[in-house]
C-alpha positions in Angstrom: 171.2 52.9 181.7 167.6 54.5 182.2 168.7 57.9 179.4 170.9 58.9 177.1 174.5 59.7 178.2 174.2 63.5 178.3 170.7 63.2 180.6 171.6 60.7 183.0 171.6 62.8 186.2 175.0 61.7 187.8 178.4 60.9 185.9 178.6 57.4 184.3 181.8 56.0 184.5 183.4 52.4 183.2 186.4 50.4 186.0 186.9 47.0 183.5 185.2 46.0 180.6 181.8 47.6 181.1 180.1 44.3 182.1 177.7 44.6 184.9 178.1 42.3 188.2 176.7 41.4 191.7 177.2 39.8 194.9 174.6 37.2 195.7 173.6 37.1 199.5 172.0 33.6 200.7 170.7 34.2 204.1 170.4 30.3 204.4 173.7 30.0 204.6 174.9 32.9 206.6 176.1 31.8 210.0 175.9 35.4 211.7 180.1 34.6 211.8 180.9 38.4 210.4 183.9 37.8 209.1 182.5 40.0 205.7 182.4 42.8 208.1 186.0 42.8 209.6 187.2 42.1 206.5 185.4 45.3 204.9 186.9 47.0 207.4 190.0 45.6 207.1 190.3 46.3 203.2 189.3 49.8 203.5 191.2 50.4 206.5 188.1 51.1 208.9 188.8 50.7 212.5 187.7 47.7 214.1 184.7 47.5 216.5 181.5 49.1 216.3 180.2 46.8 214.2 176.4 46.8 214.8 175.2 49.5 213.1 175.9 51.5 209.4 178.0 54.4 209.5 181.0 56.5 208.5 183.6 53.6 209.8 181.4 50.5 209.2 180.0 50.1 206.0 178.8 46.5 206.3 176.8 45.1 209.2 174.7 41.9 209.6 171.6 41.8 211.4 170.6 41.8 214.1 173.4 42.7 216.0 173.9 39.8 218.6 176.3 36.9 218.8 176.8 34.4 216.5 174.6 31.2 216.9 172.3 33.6 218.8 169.8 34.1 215.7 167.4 31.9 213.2 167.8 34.3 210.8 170.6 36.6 209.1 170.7 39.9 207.0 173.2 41.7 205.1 173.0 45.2 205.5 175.2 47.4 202.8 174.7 49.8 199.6 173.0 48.2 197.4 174.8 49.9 194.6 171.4 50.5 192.6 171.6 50.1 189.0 169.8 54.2 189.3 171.3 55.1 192.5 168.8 57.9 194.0 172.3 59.3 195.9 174.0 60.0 193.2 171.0 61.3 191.2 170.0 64.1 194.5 173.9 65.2 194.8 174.5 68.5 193.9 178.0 68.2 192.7 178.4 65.3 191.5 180.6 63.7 193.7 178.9 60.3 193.4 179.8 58.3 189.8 177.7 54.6 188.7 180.0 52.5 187.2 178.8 50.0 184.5 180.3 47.2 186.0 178.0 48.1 189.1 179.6 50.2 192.5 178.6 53.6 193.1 181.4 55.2 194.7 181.5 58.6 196.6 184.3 60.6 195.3 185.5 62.3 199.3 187.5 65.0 197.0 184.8 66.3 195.6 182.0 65.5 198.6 180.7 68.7 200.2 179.1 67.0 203.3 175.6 68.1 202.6 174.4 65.2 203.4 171.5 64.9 200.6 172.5 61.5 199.7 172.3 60.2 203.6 169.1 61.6 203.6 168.3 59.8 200.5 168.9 56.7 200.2 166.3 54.1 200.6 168.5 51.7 202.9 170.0 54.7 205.1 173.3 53.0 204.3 175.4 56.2 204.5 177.5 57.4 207.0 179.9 60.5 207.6 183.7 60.6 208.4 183.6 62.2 211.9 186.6 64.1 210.9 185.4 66.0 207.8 181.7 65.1 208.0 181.9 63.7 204.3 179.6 60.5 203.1 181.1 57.6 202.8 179.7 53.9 202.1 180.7 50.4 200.9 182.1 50.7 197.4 181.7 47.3 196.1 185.6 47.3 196.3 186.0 49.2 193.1 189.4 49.0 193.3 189.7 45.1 193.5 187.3 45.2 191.0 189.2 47.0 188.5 191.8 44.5 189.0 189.5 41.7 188.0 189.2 40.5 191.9 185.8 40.1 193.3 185.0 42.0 196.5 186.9 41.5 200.0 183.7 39.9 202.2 183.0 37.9 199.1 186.4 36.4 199.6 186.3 36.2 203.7 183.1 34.4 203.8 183.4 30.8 205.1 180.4 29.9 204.7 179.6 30.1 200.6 176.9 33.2 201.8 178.5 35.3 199.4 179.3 35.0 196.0 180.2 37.5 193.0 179.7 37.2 189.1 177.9 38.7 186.1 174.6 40.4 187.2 172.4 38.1 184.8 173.9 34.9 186.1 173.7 35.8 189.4 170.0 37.1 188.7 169.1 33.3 187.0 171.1 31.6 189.8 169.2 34.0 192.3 165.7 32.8 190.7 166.9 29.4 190.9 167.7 29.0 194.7 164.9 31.1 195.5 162.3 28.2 193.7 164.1 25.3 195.0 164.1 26.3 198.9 160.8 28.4 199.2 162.7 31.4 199.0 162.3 35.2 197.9 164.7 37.5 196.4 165.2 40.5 197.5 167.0 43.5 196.0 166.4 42.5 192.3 163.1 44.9 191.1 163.6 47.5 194.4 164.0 51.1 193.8 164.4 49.7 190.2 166.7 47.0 190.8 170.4 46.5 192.6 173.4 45.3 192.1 173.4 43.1 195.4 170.6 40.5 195.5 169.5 38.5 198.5 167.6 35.3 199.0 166.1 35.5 201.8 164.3 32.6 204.1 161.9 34.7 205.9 160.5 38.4 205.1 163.0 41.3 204.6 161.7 43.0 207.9 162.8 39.8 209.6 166.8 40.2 207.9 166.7 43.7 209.0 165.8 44.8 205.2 163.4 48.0 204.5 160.5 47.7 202.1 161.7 49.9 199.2 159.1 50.5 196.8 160.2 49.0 192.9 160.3 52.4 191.2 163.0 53.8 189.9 164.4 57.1 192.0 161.8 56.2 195.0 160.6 59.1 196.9 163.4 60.4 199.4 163.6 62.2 202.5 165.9 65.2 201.9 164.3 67.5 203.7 164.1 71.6 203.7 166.6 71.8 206.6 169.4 69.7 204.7 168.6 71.9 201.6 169.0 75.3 203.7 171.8 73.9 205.4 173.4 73.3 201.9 172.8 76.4 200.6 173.6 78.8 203.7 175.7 76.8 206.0 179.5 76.3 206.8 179.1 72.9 204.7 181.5 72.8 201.3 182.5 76.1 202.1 182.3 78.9 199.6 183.6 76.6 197.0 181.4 73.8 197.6 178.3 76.1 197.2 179.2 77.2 193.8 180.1 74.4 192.2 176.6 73.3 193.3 175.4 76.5 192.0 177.0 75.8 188.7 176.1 72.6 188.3 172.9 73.7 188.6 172.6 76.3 186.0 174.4 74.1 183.5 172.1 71.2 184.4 169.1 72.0 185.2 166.7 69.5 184.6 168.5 67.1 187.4 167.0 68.9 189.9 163.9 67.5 189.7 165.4 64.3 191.4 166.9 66.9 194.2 164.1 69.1 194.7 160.5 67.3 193.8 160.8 63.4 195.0 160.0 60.5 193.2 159.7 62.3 190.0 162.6 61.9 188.6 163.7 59.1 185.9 
C-alpha cells in the first residue's frame, strides 16, 4: 500500500488471503459479443437492457456501443479497481473499502450519495441507484472472490478476452502479449496503476479508454457545488453530514485528497 495502515486515507480491508489479482482484457480477442456484460448484470442482479453506457444499473459496457461484428476494434469499459483508488481516498465517510486482494467496493449502507467519488474518478465509471441516489459500480465480484471464484464476465467470456490470476503474472503475461503482437498495455502505470489491465491493438481513445495521467491520486473534478451540496443539502441526511463531520475532525489530514486535488498521496 502507498502508507502506513493508520494514514492510508480510506479503510484497508483483506476478502482471502491478501494476495493481489487482476483481470486481463485482450482487445484482440474481444468479439464485441457482450456476454461479460449480461452476465455482470445477471450476477449482481441489474436489469437487463441499457447496456451502452456506465451507470447505476450497468456497471460494465463495451465500446462503442453498436452491434456485434459492426466494429475493428473493442474496449472494456469498468472500475478499474486502482491499487490507490482516488474514490475512496475523496469520500467523506468512508463508505468505500480497498481490498488487498484488489476490488474496491462501495459499502450502499454507509453511502451518503454525495456523489464525490462520481465526480472523481478518472474513468467516470460510477453511477447512482435511481431509487436512493447512492454510488454504485462493478465490484470485481468480491463476493465470488472471497470464495476463491474468479469474476462472473471472466467466466461468460467465449472468446478467452478475459482472464483472471495474480496481479504480477497477469502484469508479466500482460508485457508478454503486448511485445509479441505490437501491442500496448493499458491500465498498468495509470493513476498509479490498476487492478484491470488491457492490451490494447490501437490507442485507448480508439477502445473508448480516457488518458489518465500515471500519478497516483490524479487531479479530480469534485467541484464546489458537489461539496456545498454535501454539506447543506438533503443528501445523507442529518446523519450522513456528521459522520462526515466526524470523520473529518478525527482525520484530518485526508482531506487534502477531498479538498486540494492531486495533492494527495
Amino acid at each position: 500500500m502507498n502508507a502506513p495502515l493508520e494514514r492510508t486515507p480510506y479503510p484497508v480491508a483483506r476478502l482471502l488471503d491478501g494476495q493481489a489479482r487482476a483481470i486481463l482484457f485482450d482487445a484482440a480477442k474481444c468479439i464485441g459479443c457482450r456476454q461479460c456484460v449480461e452476465a455482470c448484470k445477471d450476477w449482481n442482479d441489474l436489469p437487463r437492457g441499457d447496456t451502452g453506457r456506465i451507470g447505476g444499473t450497468t456497471w460494465l459496457t463495451i465500446e462503442p456501443p453498436v452491434m456485434e461484428g459492426q466494429s475493428s476494434v473493442w474496449g472494456r469499459n469498468s472500475c478499474m479497481h486502482c491499487q490507490f483508488p482516488l474514490c475512496a481516498a475523496v469520500c467523506p465517510v468512508e463508505a468505500i473499502t480497498k481490498y488487498e486482494e484488489g476490488p474496491v467496493v462501495i459499502d450502499p449502507a454507509r453511502c451518503i450519495g454525495c456523489g464525490f467519488c462520481i465526480e472523481a474518478c478518472p474513468w467516470q465509471v460510477i453511477g447512482r441507484n435511481r431509487a436512493g441516489g447512492k454510488a454504485r459500480k462493478c465490484t470485481l465480484c468480491q463476493d465470488r472472490l472471497a470464495g476463491g471464484v474468479s469474476p462472473f464476465c471472466v467466466s461468460a467470456c467465449p472468446a478467452g478476452a478475459l482472464e483472471f490470476g495474480l496481479l504480477e503474472e497477469v502484469r508479466a503475461q500482460a508485457r508478454q502479449r503486448a511485445a509479441a503482437n505490437g501491442a500496448t498495455v493499458y491500465g498498468g502505470n495509470e493513476a498509479g496503476g490498476t487492478q484491470v489491465l488491457h492490451v490494447l491493438n490501437r490507442t485507448p481513445a480508439e477502445h473508448g479508454l480516457a488518458a489518465v495521467a500515471a500519478q497516483r491520486f490524479p487531479p479530480h473534478r469534485v467541484g464546489l457545488g458537489a461539496i456545498l451540496r454535501m454539506l447543506f443539502g438533503a443528501s445523507g441526511g442529518l446523519s450522513g453530514k456528521w459522520r462526515a463531520l466526524g470523520n473529518a475532525l478525527r482525520k484530518p489530514w485526508r482531506l487534502k485528497y477531498r479538498y486540494w486535488p492531486g495533492r494527495g498521496g
